[in-house]
C-alpha positions as CSV (number, residue, x, y, z in Angstrom):
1,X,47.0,141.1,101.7
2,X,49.7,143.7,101.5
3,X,52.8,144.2,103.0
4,X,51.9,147.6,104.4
5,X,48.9,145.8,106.2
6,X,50.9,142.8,107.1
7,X,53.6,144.9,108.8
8,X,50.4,147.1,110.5
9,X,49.0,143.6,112.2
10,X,52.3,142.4,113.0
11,X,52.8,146.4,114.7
12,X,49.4,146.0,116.6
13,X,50.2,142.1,117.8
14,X,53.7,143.9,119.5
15,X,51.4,146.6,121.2
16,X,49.4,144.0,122.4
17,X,52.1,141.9,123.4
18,X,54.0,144.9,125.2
19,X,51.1,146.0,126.7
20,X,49.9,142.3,128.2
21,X,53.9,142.6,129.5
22,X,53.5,146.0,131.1
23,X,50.2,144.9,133.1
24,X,51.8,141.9,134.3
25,X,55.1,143.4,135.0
26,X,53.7,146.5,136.8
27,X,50.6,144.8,138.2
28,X,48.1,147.2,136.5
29,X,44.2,147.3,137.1
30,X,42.5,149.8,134.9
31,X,39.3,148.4,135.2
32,X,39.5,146.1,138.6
33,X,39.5,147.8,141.9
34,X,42.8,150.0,142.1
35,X,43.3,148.5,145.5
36,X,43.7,150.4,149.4
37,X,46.2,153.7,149.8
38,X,47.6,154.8,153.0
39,X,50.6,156.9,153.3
40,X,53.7,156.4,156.0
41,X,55.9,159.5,156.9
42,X,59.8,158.4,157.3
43,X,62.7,160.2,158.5
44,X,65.0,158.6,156.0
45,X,64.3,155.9,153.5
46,X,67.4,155.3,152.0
47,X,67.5,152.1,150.0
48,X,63.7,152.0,149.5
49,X,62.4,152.9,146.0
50,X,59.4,153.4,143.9
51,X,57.2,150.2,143.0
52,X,59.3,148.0,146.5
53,X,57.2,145.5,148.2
54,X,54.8,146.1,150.7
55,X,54.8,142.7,154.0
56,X,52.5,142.4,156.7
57,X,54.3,138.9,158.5
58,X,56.5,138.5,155.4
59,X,53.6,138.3,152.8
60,X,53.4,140.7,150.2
61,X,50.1,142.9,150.1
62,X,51.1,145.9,148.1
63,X,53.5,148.0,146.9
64,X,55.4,151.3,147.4
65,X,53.0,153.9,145.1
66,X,54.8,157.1,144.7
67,X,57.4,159.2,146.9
68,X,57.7,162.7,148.0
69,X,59.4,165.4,150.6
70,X,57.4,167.1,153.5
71,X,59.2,169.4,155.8
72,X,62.4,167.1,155.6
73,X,60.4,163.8,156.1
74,X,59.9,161.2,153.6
75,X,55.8,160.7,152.5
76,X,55.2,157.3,151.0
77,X,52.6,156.3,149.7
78,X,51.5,152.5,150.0
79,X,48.9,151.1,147.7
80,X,47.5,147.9,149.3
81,X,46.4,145.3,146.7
82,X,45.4,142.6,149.2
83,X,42.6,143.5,152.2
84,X,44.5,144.3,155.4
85,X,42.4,145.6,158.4
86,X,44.4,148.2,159.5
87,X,43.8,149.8,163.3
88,X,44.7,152.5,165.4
89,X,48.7,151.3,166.1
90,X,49.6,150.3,163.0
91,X,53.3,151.5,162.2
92,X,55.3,150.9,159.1
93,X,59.2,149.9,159.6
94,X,61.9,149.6,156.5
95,X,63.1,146.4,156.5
96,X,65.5,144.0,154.0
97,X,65.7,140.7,152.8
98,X,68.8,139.6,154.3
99,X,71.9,141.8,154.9
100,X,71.9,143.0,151.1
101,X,68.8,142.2,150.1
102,X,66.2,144.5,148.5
103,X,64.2,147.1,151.0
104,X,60.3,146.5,151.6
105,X,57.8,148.5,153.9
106,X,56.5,146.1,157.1
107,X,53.8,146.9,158.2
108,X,52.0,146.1,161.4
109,X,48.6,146.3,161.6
110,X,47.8,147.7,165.4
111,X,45.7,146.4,168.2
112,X,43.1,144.0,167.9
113,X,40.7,145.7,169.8
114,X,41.4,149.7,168.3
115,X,39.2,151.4,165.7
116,X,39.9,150.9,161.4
117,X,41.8,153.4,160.3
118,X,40.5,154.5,157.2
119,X,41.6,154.7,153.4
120,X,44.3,157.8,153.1
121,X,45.6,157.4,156.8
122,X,48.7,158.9,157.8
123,X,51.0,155.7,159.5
124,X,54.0,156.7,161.8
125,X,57.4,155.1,160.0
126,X,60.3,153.7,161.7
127,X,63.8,153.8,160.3
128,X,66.2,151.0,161.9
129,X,69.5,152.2,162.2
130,X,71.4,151.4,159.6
131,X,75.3,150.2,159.3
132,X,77.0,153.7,159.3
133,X,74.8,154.7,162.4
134,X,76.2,151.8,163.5
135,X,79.7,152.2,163.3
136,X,79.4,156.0,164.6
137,X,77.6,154.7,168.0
138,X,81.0,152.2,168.3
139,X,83.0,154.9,167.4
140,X,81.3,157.3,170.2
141,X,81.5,154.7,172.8
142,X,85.3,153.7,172.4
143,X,85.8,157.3,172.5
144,X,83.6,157.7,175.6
145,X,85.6,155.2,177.3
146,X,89.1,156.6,176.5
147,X,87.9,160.0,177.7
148,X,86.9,158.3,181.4
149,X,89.8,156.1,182.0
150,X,92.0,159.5,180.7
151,X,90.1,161.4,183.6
152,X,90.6,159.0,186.2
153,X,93.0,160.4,188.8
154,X,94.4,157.3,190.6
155,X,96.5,159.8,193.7
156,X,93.6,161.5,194.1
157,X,91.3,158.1,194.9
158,X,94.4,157.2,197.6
159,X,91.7,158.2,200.4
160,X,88.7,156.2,198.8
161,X,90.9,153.4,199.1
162,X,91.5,153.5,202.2
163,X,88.3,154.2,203.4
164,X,87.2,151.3,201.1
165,X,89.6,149.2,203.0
166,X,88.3,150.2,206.5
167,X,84.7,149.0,205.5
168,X,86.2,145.9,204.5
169,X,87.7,145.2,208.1
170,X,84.5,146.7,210.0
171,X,82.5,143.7,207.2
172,X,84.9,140.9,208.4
173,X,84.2,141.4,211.9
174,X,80.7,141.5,211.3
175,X,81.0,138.3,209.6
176,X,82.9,136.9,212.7
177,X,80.2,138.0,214.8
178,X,77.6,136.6,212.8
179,X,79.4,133.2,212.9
180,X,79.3,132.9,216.8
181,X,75.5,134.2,217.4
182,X,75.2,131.1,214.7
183,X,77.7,128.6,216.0
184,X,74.7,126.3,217.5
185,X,73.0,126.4,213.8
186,X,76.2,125.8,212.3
187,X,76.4,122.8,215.0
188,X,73.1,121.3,213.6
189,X,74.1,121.7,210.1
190,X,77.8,119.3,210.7
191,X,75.4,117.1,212.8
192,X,72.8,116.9,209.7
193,X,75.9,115.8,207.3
194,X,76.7,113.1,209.9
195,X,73.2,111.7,209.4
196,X,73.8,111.9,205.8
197,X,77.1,109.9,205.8
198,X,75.5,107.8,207.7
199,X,72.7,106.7,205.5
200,X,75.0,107.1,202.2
201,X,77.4,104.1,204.4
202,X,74.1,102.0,204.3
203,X,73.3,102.8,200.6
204,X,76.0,102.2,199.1
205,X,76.3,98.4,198.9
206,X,72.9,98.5,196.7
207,X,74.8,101.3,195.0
208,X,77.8,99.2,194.1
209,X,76.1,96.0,193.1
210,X,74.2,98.1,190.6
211,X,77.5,100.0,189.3
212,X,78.7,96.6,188.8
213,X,75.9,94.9,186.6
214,X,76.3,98.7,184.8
215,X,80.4,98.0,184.2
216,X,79.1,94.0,183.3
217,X,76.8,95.9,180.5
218,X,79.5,98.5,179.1
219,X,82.3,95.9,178.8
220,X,79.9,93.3,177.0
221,X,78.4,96.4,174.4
222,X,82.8,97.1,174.2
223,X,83.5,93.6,173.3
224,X,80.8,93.6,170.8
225,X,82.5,96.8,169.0
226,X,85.7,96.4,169.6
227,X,86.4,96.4,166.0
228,X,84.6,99.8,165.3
229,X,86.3,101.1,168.5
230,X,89.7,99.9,167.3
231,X,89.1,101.5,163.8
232,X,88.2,105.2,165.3
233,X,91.5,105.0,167.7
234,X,93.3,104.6,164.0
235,X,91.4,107.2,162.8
236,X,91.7,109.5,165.4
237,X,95.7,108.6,165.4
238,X,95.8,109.4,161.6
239,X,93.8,112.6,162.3
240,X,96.0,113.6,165.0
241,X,99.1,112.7,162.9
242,X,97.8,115.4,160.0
243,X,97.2,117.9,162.3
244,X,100.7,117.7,163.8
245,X,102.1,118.0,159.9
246,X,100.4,120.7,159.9
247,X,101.4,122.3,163.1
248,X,105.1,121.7,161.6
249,X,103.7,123.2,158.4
250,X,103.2,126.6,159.7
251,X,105.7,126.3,162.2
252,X,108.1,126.4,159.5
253,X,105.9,128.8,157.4
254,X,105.9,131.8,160.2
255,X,109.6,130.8,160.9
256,X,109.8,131.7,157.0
257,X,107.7,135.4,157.5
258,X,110.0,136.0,160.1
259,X,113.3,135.7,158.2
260,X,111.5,137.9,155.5
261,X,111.4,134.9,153.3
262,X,108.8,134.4,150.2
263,X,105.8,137.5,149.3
264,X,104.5,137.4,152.5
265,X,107.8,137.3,154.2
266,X,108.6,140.3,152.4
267,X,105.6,142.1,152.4
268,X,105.9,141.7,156.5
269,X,109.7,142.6,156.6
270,X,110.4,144.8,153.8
271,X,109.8,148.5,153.8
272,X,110.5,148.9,149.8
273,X,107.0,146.1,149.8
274,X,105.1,148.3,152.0
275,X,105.5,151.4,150.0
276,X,104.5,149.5,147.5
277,X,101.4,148.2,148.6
278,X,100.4,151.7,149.9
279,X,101.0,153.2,146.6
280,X,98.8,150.4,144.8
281,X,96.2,150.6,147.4
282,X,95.9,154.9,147.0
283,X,95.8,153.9,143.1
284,X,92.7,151.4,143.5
285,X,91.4,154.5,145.6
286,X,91.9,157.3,143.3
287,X,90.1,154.7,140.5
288,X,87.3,154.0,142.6
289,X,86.5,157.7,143.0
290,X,86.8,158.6,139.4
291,X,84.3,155.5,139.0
292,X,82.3,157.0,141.5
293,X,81.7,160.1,139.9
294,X,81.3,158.1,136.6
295,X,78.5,156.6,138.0
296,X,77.2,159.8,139.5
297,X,76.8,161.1,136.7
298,X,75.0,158.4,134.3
299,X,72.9,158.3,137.3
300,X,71.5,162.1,136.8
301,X,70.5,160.9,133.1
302,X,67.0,160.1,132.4
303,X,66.0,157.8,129.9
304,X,62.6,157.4,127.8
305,X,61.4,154.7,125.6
306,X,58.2,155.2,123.5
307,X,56.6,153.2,120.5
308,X,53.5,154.6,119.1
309,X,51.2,153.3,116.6
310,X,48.2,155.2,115.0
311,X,45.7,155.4,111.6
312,X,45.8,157.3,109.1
313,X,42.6,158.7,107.0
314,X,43.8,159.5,104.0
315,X,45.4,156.8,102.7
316,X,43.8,154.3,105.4
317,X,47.0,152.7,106.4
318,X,49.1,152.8,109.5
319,X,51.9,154.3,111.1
320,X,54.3,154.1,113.6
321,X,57.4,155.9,115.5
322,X,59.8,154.7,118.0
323,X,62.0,157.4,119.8
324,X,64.7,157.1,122.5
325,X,64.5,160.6,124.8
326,X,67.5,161.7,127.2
327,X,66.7,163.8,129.7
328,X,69.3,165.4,132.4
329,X,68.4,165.9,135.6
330,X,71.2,168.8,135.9
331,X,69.8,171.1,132.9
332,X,66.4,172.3,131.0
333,X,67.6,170.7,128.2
334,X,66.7,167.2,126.2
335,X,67.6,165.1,122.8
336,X,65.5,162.9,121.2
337,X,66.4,160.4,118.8
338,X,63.8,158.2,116.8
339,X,62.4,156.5,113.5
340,X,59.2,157.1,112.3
341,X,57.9,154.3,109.6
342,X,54.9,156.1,107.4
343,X,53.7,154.5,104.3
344,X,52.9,158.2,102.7
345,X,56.8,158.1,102.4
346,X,58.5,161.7,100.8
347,X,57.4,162.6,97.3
348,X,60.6,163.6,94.8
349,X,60.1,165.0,91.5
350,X,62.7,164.8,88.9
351,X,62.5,166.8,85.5
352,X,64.4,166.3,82.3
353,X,64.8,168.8,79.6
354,X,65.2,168.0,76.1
355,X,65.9,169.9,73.2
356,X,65.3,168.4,69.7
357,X,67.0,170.0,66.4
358,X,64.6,169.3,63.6
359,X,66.1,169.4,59.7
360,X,64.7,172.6,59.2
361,X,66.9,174.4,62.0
362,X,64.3,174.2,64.4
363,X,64.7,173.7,67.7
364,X,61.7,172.1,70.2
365,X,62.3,171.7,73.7
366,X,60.4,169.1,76.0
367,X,60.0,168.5,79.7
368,X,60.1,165.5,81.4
369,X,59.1,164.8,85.1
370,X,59.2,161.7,87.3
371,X,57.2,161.9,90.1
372,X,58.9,159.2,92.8
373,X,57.9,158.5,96.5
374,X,60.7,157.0,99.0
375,X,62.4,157.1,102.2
376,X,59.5,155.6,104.1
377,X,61.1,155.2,106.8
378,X,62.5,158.2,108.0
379,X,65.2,159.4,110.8
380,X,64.5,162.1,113.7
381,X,67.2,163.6,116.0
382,X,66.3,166.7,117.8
383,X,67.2,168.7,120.4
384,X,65.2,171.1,122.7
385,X,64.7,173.3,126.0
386,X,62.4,172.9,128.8
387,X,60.6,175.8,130.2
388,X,57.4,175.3,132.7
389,X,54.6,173.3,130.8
390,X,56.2,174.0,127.5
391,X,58.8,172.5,125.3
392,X,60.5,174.0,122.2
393,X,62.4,171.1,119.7
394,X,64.3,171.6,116.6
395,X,66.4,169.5,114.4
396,X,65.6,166.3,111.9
397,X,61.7,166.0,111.6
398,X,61.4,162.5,109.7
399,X,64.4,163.4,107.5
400,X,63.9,167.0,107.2
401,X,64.9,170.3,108.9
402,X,61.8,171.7,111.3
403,X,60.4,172.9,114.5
404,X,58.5,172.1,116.9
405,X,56.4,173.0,120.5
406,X,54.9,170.7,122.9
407,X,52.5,172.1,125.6
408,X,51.1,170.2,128.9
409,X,47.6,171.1,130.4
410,X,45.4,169.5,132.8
411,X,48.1,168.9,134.8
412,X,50.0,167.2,132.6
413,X,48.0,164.9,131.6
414,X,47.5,166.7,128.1
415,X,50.0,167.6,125.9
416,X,49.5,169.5,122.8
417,X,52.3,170.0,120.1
418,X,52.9,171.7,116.8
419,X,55.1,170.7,114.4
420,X,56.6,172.2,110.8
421,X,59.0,170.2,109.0
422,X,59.6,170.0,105.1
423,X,60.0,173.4,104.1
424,X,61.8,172.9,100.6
425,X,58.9,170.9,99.2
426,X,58.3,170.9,95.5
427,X,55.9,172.6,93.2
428,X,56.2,175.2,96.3
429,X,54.3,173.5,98.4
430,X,53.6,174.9,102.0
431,X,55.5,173.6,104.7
432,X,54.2,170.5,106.3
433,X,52.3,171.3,109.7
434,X,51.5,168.8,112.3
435,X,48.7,169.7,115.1
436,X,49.0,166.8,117.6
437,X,47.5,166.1,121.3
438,X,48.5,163.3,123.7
439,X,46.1,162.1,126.4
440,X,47.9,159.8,129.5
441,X,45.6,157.1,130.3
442,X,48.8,155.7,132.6
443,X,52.5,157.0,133.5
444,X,53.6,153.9,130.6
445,X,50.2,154.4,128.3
446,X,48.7,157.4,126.0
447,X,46.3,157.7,123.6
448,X,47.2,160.5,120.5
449,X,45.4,161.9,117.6
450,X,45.5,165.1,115.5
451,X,45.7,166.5,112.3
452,X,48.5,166.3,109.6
453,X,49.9,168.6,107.0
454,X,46.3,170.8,107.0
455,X,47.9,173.4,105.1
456,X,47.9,171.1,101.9
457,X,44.3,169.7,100.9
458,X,45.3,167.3,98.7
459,X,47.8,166.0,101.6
460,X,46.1,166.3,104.8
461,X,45.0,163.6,107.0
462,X,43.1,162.5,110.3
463,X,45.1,160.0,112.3
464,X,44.5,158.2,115.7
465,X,46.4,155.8,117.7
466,X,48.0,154.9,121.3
467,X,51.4,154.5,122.4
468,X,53.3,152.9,125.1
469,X,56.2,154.4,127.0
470,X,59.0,153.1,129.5
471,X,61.1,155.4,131.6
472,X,64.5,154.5,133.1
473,X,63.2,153.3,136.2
474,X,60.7,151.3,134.4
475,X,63.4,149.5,132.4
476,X,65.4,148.5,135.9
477,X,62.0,147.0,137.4
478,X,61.2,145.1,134.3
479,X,65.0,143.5,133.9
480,X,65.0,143.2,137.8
481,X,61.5,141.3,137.5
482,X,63.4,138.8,134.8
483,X,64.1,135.2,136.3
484,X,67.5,134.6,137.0
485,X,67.3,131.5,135.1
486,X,66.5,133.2,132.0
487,X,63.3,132.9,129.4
């Protein structure tokens, strides 16, 4: 077997491999039954992104299946994996794993008794408040409250007072009155705690006799574990003993802040360690922002990973590319970066001349040319604009200066492109054209075939072949999904 066709099966067991990955990872079911979508509309779901979990009680059923803007709300879309008999009532709340963990969509599932709601169903979404709406409510309170005590005018209340203070005798006399219409109930009551003293002087010799026989019981359990006893008074001395170093110790330790003794001392006491400090701590600020914006901005840079393998006719081998695309979210514009490994390589042609001086004074001349093929794996790095459905490249094409347009139809879902590269070929050959069209099974999966370098009979070939592809927020799911433990 050859190397070209070992390095083709080896290429194919990867895509395989990748692909088995992929439907794991991202929990795909081309064939199976896709699952259940409903949809929940959110005023604000920060936190929550594409592909979170989906809980009813804490279990996972689903996940979060695209995300978009309606009229300032938030429309996600929930694809339910596991059978959940939703009714009329059902809500869906953002919720977290702990205080920092991830965010998940909770859903509850309505009244037992209401009618199914069916697939496609619109679910009302509740936002908790979060810790910045927090902190603002706080904020508005304290600020409430200084606001009332400022506007309370103590002169002013001098007459409430006092009028306070009148209801307060005209109560107490009440109260006196009350007591003598009641002083023949309040008679029965003092004779009813005579009775009661009465009977408790009759129970308690019974009472006494049985606190004794309870003392008799204590003293004999004390005896019995008086050594354990003893042992937990010395341990309780010692422990008392260390906290009393210890009081001493930071007696003598704020005595030593107060003098302006040691850093802290200092830090407390000194003005030239406060300026300082503040200086350093608007440093670490200044640093964080520039971070910050450092951040921002990697953030606003898409990244694409695609490996494709396909067939060749012509020389019935196999191919395959693997490109790196950046795409920024601030411009139309993107690079592309890639190397492409075709068995066909680049054909060179190298010609010697000769001339021969026979004895005669004649002179022959002969030609001699060494047809080579190399580079076979070749480098692309291009550059292009985005405009609509349609995307002009140029730059390196496998090596070599070229052009190129890309063209989406079908919503997307089809992407033509045409290609000319190679146009200093030798024995003036025509440039080499590519015709090419992309069919998306799957956001991470295609399917391609076209025709290549048609212009050339002797040269042109068939191919077909798939591809797989991984976009930025693919790669953060899959190294997210990764056990912490390691493979």
């Amino acid at each position: 077997m050859s190397n070209t066709a070992k390095v083709g099966i080896f290429m194919a067991a990867a895509l395989a491999v990748l692909a088995y990955l992929i439907f794991q990872i991202e929990d795909l079911r081309l064939w199976g039954p896709e699952g259940r979508r409903v949809e929940a509309v959110f005023d604000s779901i920060a936190g929550l992104d594409d592909k979170s979990a989906v809980r009813v009680a804490g279990v996972r059923v689903g996940r979060v299946d695209g995300i978009r803007l309606e009229d300032r709300r938030a429309v996600v879309g929930l694809l339910l994996e596991t059978p959940v008999n939703l009714r009329e009532g059902a809500t869906a709340t953002i919720s977290s794993l702990g205080l920092l963990g991830d965010k998940f969509v909770e859903l509850r599932v309505g009244e037992a008794g209401g009618a199914p709601l069916p697939d496609g169903a619109l679910l009302p979404g509740e936002t908790p408040m979060g810790w910045d709406q927090a902190m603002a409510k706080f904020s508005d309170l304290g600020t409430t409250l200084e606001e009332s005590l400022t506007a309370l005018d103590f002169q002013a209340m001098g007459p409430t007072i006092q009028r306070l203070l009148a209801n307060l005798e005209v109560t107490s006399a009440s109260v006196r009155d009350l007591i003598a219409a009641n002083r023949q109930g309040f008679g029965s009551t003092v004779d009813n705690f005579d009775r009661l003293s009465a009977s408790l002087a009759d129970e308690l010799p019974r009472l006494t006799e049985q606190m004794e026989r309870l003392l008799t019981q204590v003293e004999a359990v004390v005896a019995e574990n008086r050594g354990s006893l003893r042992e937990g008074m010395d341990n309780m001395a010692q422990v008392a003993g260390s906290m009393r170093t210890s009081i001493d110790n930071l007696n003598k330790i704020s005595s030593q802040v107060a003098s302006g003794e040691g850093t802290l001392g200092k830090l407390v006491s000194s003005d030239e360690a406060h300026d300082q400090l503040t200086s350093t701590l608007e440093t670490m600020k200044t640093g964080i922002e520039s971070l910050s914006d450092t951040l921002g901005r990697v953030q606003k840079l898409g990244l694409d990973l695609a490996f494709d393998s396909y067939h060749l006719d012509a020389p019935g081998d196999a191919a395959s590319s693997f490109t790196i695309t950046l795409d920024p979210s601030t411009s139309n514009r993107f690079y592309r970066i890639g190397v492409v490994d075709d068995p066909r390589g680049v054909l060179k042609i190298r010609r010697e001349t000769e001339t021969v001086t026979g004895p005669d004074g004649a002179s022959a001349t002969t030609t001699t040319e060494t047809r080579t093929v190399d580079d076979k794996y070749a480098l692309t790095a291009q550059f292009g604009f985005v405009s609509g459905a349609a995307r002009l490249r140029t730059g390196i094409f496998e090596s070599t200066a070229g052009v190129g347009v890309d063209y989406g139809v079908f919503d997307e879902k089809l992407w033509m492109s045409l290609e000319a590269f190679d146009f200093g070929r030798p024995d003036k050959l025509d440039p080499r054209l590519r015709l090419t069209g992309k069919w998306w099974l799957h956001p991470n999966l295609y399917l391609l075939a076209g025709l290549d370098d048609f212009l050339v009979s002797d040269s042109e070939t068939l191919f077909l072949g798939g591809g797989v592809r991984w976009s930025d927020d693919d790669l953060k799911y899959l190294l997210g999904s990764v056990p912490r433990g390691g493979f």
